[in-house]
NUDO-179058 format. One line per 8 residues: number of its first residue (from 1); their letters; for each residue y, x, z of C-alpha. Coordinates in steps of 0.5 Angstrom, whole numbers, plus 500, padded with zeros to 3 digits. Each point is the difference from the previous one (the first is absolute). Last residue first. Layout:
N
NUM> a> Y X Z | ...
***
This chain:
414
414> xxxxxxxx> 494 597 408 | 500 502 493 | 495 495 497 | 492 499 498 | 498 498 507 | 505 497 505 | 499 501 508 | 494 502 503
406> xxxxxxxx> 496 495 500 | 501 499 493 | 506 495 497 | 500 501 493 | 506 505 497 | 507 498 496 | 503 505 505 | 505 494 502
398> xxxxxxxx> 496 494 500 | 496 504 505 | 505 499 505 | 500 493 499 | 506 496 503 | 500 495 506 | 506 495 499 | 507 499 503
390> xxxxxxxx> 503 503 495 | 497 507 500 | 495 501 506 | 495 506 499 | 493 501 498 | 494 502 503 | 493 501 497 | 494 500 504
382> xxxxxxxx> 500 493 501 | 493 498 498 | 502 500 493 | 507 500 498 | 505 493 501 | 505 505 503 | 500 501 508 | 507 501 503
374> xxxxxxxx> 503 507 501 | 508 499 502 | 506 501 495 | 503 492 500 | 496 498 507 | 507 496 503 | 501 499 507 | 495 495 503
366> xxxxxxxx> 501 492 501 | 497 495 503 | 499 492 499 | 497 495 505 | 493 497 500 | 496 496 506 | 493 498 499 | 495 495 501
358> xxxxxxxx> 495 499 505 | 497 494 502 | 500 494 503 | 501 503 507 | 497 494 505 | 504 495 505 | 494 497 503 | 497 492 500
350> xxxxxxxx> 496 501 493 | 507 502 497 | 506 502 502 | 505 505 495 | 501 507 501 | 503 504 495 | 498 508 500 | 504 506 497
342> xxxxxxxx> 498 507 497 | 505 505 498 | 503 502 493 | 504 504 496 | 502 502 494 | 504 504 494 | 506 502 496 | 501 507 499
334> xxxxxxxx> 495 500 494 | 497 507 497 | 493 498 501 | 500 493 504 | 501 500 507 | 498 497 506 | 503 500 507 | 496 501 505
326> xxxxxxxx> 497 494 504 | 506 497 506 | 500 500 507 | 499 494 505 | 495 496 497 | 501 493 499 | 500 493 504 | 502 494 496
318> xxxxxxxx> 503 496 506 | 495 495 505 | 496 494 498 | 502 497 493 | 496 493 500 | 495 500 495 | 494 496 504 | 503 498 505
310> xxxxxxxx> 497 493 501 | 501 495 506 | 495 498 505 | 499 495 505 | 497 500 507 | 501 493 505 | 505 500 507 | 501 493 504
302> xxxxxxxx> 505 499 504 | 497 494 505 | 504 493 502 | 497 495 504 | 502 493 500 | 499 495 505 | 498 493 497 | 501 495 506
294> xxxxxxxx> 495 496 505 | 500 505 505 | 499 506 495 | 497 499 493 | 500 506 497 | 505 502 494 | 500 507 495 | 506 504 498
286> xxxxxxxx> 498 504 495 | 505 506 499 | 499 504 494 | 499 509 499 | 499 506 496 | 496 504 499 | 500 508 496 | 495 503 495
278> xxxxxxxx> 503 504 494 | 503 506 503 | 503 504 494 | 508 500 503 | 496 501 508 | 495 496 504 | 503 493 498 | 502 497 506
270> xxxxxxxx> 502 494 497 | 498 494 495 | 506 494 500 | 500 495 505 | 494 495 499 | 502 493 500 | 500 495 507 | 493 496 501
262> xxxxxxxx> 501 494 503 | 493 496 505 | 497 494 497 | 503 494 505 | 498 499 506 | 494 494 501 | 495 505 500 | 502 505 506
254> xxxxxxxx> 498 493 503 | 503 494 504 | 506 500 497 | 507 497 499 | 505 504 496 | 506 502 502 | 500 507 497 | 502 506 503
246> xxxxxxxx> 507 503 503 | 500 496 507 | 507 499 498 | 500 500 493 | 495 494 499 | 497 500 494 | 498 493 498 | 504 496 496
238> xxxxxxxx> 502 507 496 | 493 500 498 | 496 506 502 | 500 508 500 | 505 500 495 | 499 505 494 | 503 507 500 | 506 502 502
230> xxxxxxxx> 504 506 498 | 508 501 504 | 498 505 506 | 505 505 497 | 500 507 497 | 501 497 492 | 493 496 502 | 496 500 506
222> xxxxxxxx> 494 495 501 | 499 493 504 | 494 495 501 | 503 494 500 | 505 496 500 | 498 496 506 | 500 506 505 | 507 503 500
214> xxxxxxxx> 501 505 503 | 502 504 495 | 493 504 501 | 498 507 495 | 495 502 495 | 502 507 496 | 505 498 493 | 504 507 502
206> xxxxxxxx> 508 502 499 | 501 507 501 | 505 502 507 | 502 507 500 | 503 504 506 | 505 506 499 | 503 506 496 | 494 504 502
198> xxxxxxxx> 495 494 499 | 496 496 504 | 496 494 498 | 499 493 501 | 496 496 496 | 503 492 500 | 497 493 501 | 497 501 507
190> xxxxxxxx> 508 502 502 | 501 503 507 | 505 504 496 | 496 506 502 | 504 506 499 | 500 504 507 | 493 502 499 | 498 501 493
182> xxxxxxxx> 496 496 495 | 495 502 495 | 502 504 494 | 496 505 502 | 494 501 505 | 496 507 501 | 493 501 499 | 501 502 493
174> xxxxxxxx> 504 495 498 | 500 493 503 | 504 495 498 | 505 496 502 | 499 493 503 | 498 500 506 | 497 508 499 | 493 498 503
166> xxxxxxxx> 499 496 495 | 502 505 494 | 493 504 503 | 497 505 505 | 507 502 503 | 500 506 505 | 501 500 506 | 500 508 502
158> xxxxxxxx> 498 505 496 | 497 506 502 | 492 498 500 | 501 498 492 | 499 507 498 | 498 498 493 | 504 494 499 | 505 504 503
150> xxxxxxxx> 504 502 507 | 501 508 500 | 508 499 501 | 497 498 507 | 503 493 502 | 506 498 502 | 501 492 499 | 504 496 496
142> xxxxxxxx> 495 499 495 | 498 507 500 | 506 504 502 | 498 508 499 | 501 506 506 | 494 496 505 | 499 508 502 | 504 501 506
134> xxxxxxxx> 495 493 503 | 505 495 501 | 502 497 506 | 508 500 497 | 499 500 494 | 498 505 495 | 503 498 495 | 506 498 500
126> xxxxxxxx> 500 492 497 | 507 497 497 | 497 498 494 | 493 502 501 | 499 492 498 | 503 501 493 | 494 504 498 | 499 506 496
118> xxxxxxxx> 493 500 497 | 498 506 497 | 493 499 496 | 495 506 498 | 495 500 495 | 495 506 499 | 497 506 496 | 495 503 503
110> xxxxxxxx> 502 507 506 | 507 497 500 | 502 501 507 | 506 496 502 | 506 501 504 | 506 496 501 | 507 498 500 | 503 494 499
102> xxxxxxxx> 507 499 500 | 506 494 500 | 508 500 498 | 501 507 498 | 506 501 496 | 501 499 492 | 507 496 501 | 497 494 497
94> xxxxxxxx> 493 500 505 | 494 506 501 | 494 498 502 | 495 506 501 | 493 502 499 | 497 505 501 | 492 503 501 | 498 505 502
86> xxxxxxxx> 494 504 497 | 494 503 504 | 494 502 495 | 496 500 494 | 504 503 495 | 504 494 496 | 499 498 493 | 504 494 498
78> xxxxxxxx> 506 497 506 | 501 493 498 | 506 496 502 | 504 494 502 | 496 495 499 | 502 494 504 | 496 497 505 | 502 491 500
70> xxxxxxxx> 505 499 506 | 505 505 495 | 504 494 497 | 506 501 495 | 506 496 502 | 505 506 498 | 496 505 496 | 496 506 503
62> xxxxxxxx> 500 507 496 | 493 504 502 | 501 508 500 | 494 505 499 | 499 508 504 | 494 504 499 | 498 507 503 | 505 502 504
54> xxxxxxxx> 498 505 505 | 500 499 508 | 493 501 501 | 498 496 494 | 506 495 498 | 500 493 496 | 507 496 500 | 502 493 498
46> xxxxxxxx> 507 497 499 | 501 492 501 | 506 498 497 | 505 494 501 | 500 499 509 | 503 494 504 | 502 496 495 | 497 501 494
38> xxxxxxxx> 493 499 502 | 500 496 506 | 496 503 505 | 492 497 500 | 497 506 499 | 495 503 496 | 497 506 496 | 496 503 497
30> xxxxxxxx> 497 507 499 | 494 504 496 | 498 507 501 | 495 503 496 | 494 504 500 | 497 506 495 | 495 497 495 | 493 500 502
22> xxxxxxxx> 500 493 501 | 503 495 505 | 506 496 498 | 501 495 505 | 497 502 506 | 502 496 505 | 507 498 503 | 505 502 505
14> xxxxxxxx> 505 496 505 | 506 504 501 | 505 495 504 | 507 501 500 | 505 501 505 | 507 498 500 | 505 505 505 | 506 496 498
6> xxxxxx> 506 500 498 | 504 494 498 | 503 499 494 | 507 498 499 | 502 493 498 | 500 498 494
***
C-alpha cells in the first residue's frame, strides 16, 4: 500500500433537531460519514469532547478493511452535558496511529441535538481558503471553502450543496455533501461504470444503467458486468431493419403504420435516500416510431418510474452505548459484583432508522475482601449491624442472644 497522502480533509458538521427534549439534562449525539476507504486509508475513528479546553469525554470507533461509512455511522453519545459551547473532535488515524484527517468544531448544546461529520474525498488536495476566498471560508464543503458554520441550520454559509442522491451522478448525498460519486481525474469515460477516487487510486464499479452500442437493430441496450452488452428486444424483423439509416424500413403513410414502440427493462431501483430509505426510481428506454418521409423513424426517450423496497428491520448504524459505566453492585459481603450502562440498537422501520429499545450492557467487577467489615444483618429496620465472616453478613445480635430493638440488641450483654 502505498503511503498516505497528507492532506487538510475538511469535514462538514451538519447539526440536527431536538431529539430529546425533556426536563433532563441535554446530549450530544455524533455520526459520522465518509467515503475514504476504510481499512486502507485510516483503521480507527477517535472522538473528543472538550469545554473550555477540558476534557469532558473521549470514545474510539474501529474501521474494518472494505467497511463503508457512505451511510453515517454512530460514533458516540454524549449524556448529561451543561448547557453550553463544547467542541467537537474527530480524528482518523491510520495503521501506524498518525493523524490522516480532522474535523474540529464548536457546538452549542442548550437541547439535546445530533450532528453529522462528513469528511469528503473531494476536499482531497483542497486548502481552505482559496485563493479569492473569504479569510473565513476555513472548512472544504464539497470541494469548496465555505465558513466552518455552514449547516442545515444555518444553510446560508454553505455553498453548492446537494439537495438529493440525483445530484450526485451516482453517488449519494450525505448531509448536503456528495460521496461516493465520481471524482475529477477518474472518469474512465465508461456509461457503464461508477467511478470513484480513492487515496490509493480511482475505482471503476460495474453498473446495469442504459447505454447505446451503436447497434440500432438489437434493440434497446443496457450495462451489464461494466459493458454495454444487454439488449432488449428488436425494434423490427431483421428483413426490415435498416442499420444505416438506424430505423426500420417499413412503408408508411401514417404514425399508425409503424410498428408497436419497444420497451427496455427497468434497471435496478436506486437513489434511495439512505441505508433505510424506502422509495427511489428507476428507469427504461422506450423507443417509439413516426412515419417520417415514407419510413418509420424511431425515437427513443429514457424514462424514470417511482418504485419502493422494505427496510423494515434492516441494522442501520452500530449499537451506540453510553460512555461511562453504573456503579458496581455488590452483595453484602461478596467481592464479586456487576455493572452495567445503557446501549440502544438501531434498525429501519417505517422508512427511518429508529432506536428499537433500550437494552443493557453487564460486565463483571470486583472490590477488596469485606471479611471484618459492618454489614446489615437480617434484623429489623436495620438497625443492628453484623460484620462479614466468610463471605456472609453475620448478626451481631445472634452474638448476645438478645432481640434487635432500635437501639441495638434488647435482653443481652451488647
Amino acid at each position: 500500500m502505498r503511503a498516505l497522502r497528507r492532506v487538510a480533509l475538511i469535514a462538514l458538521l451538519s447539526i440536527g433537531c431536538c431529539i430529546g427534549c425533556t426536563g433532563e439534562l441535554p446530549f450530544l449525539v455524533v455520526d459520522f460519514a465518509t467515503d475514504l476507504p476504510a481499512g486502507a486509508s485510516f483503521v480507527a475513528i477517535e472522538t473528543s469532547l472538550t469545554r473550555d479546553g477540558a476534557p469532558v469525554a473521549d470514545a474510539l470507533s474501529v474501521a474494518r478493511l472494505g467497511e463503508s461509512f457512505v451511510e453515517p455511522r454512530r460514533l458516540a453519545s454524549f449524556e448529561g452535558l451543561e448547557p453550553g459551547a463544547y467542541r467537537v473532535d474527530v480524528v482518523l488515524t491510520d495503521v501506524a496511529g498518525d493523524e490522516v484527517a480532522r474535523r474540529s468544531t464548536l457546538v452549542t448544546v442548550e437541547r439535546s441535538v445530533a450532528i453529522t461529520v462528513v469528511i469528503s474525498l473531494s476536499c482531497v488536495g483542497v486548502t481552505c481558503p482559496a485563493t479569492g476566498d473569504s479569510p473565513a471560508a476555513t472548512a472544504c464543503y464539497g470541494g469548496q471553502c465555505v465558513d466552518p458554520r455552514c449547516s442545515d441550520d444555518q444553510p446560508e454559509y454553505c455553498t453548492g450543496a446537494c439537495a438529493s442522491d440525483d445530484a450526485c451522478g451516482g453517488g449519494q448525498c450525505v448531509a448536503g455533501v456528495c460521496l461516493g460519486g465520481p471524482v475529477a481525474g477518474c472518469d474512465d469515460g465508461d456509461p457503464c461504470t461508477d467511478d470513484a477516487e480513492t487515496a490509493d487510486g480511482c475505482t471503476h464499479v460495474p453498473n446495469t444503467a442504459a447505454c447505446d452500442d451503436g447497434v440500432f437493430c438489437n434493440g434497446a441496450d443496457t450495462c451489464l458486468a461494466g459493458a454495454c452488452t444487454e439488449h432488449g428486444s428488436p425494434p423490427c424483423d431483421a428483413d426490415r431493419c435498416d442499420e444505416a439509416a438506424r430505423r426500420c424500413d417499413v412503408g408508411c403513410l401514417t404514425d399508425a403504420d409503424c410498428p408497436a414502440p419497444v420497451v427496455g427493462d427497468w434497471t435496478a431501483c436506486a437513489g434511495f435516500s439512505g441505508v433505510c430509505g424506502e422509495d427511489g426510481t428507476h428507469t427504461r428506454r422506450v423507443t417509439s416510431f413516426a412515419c417520417e418521409a415514407g419510413a418509420c423513424a424511431p425515437h427513443a426517450v429514457d424514462e424514470d418510474e417511482a418504485c419502493t423496497r422494505t427496510t423494515d428491520g434492516t441494522p442501520c448504524g452500530a449499537r451506540s452505548c453510553e460512555p461511562t459505566w453504573n456503579d458496581c453492585v455488590f452483595s453484602p459481603c461478596a467481592i464479586a459484583g456487576t455493572q452495567n450502562r445503557r446501549c440502544n440498537d438501531l434498525t429501519c422501520g417505517g422508512g427511518t432508522c429508529n432506536a428499537t429499545g433500550v437494552e443493557y450492557e453487564t460486565r463483571p467487577c470486583m472490590r477488596p475482601s469485606q471479611e471484618g467489615m459492618t454489614c446489615n444483618p437480617s434484623g429489623a429496620a436495620g438497625f443492628c449491624t453484623g460484620t462479614c465472616a466468610g463471605g456472609a453478613c453475620g448478626d451481631l445480635c445472634a452474638s448476645c442472644g438478645g432481640s434487635c430493638t432500635i437501639v441495638g440488641c434488647a435482653g443481652g450483654t451488647c
